[in-house]
C-alpha positions as CSV (number, residue, x, y, z in Angstrom):
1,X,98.6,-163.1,3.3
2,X,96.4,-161.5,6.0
3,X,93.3,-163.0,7.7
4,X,89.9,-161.0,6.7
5,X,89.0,-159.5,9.6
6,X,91.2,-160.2,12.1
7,X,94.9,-158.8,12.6
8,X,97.9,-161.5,13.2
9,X,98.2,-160.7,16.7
10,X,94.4,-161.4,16.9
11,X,94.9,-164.8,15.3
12,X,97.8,-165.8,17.3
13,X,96.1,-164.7,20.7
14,X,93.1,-167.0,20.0
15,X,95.5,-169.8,18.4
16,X,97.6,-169.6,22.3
17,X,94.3,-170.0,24.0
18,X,92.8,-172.9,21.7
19,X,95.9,-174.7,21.5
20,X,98.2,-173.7,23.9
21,X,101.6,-176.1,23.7
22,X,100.8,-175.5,19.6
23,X,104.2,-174.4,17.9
24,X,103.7,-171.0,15.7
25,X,106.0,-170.8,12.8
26,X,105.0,-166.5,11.3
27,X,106.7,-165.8,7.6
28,X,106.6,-162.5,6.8
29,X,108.8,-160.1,5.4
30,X,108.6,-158.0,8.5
31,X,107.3,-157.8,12.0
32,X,104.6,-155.5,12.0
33,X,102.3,-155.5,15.2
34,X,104.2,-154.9,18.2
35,X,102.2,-157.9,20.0
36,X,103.6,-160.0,17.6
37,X,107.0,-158.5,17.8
38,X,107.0,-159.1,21.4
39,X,106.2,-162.7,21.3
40,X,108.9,-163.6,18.4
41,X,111.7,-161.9,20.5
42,X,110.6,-163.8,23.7
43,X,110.4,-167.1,21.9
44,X,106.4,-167.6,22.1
45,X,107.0,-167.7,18.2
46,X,109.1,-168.9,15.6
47,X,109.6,-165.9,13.0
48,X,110.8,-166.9,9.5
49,X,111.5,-164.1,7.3
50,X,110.4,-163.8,3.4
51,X,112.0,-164.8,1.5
52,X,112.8,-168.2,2.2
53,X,114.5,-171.3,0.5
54,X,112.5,-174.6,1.2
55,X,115.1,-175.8,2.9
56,X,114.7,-172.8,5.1
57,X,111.3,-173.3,6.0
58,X,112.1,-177.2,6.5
59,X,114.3,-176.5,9.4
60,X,112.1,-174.0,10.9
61,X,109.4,-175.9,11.0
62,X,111.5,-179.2,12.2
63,X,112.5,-176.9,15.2
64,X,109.0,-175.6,15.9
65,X,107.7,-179.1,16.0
66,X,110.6,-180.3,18.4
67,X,110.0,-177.6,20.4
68,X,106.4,-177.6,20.8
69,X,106.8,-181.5,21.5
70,X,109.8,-180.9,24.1
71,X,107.0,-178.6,25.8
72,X,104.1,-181.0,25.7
73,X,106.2,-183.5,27.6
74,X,107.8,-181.4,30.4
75,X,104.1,-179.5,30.8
């Protein structure tokens, strides 16, 4: 899905600066804004491509929890 009026990069730019240490898990069955693109290959964001098995997006969101928890601990 897309958020009315806003692009993804948009959304994750003001998620960062609300809740910075919050981990971002993005599903989509591509990486379309270069913003966004950017911050999945430098690790700012978890990137779980569609389709997914449950057990898929189980794990991914286990490791983005961890990690954002590792990060609010050594911050």
């Amino acid at each position: 899905g897309v958020m009315p009026g806003m692009s993804t990069a948009d959304v994750l730019t003001r998620a960062a600066e609300l809740a910075p240490t919050m981990g971002i898990l993005v599903c989509s069955g591509y990486v379309r804004e270069d913003l966004l693109h950017r911050g999945v290959e430098a690790g700012r964001y978890a990137f779980l491509a569609k389709p997914f098995t449950a057990e898929q997006l189980l794990g991914c969101v286990d490791s983005v929890l961890r990690s954002a928890t590792a990060h609010r601990t050594t911050s």
